[in-house]
C-alpha positions in Angstrom: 102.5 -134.3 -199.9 105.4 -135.3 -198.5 106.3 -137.1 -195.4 108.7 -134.5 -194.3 106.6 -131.3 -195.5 104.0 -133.5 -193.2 106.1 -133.3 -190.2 107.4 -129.7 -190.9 103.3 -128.7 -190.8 102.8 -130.6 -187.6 105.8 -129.3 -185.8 104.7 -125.9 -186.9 101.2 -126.3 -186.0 102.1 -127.5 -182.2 105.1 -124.6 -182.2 101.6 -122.0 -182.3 99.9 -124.0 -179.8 102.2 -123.8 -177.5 103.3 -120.5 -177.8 99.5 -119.5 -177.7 99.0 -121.6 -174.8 101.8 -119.3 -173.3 100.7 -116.0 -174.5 97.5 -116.6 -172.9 98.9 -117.6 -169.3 101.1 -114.4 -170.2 97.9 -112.5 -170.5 96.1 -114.1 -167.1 99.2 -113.3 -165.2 99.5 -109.8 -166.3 98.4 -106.6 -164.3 96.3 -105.6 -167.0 92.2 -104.6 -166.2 90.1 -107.6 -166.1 88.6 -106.4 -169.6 91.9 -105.9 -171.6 93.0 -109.6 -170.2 89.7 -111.0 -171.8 90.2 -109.1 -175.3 93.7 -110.1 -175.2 92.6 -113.9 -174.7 89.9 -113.4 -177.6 92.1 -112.1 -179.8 95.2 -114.0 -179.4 92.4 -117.6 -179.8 90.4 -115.8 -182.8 93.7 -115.1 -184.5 96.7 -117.2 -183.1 99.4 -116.3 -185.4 98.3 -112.4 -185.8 97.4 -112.8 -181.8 101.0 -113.8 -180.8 102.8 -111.4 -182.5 100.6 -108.4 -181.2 100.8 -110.0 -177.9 104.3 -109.9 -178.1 105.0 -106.5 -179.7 102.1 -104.2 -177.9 100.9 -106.5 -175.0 101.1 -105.8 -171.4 104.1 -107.3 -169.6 103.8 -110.4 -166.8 104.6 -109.3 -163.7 107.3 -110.8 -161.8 106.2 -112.9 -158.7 108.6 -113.0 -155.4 110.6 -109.8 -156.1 
């Protein structure tokens, strides 16, 4: 393997972490039932890529703090 298809899999692989670390705190912060939070924090670890996009497309929406 190359060095730079190396570094392209690393950036990648830290791109999903930290968008999953997001999504999650997206979840936690949402007004969501206590039960839908902790499927959407399952399913967004169980299946990070799949999870994100989901999250994104069909999950519930942060709310907005100070307004």
């Amino acid at each position: 393997m190359s060095d730079a298809l190396v570094y392209l899999v690393i950036l990648l692989s830290a791109l999903v972490i930290l968008l999953g670390i997001w999504a999650l705190i997206s979840v936690f912060r949402s007004e969501a039932s206590v039960g839908i939070k902790a499927l959407w924090a399952i399913g967004i670890s169980l299946f990070p890529i799949i999870g994100l996009l989901a999250w994104a497309l069909f999950g519930p929406k942060p709310t907005r703090r100070g307004r």
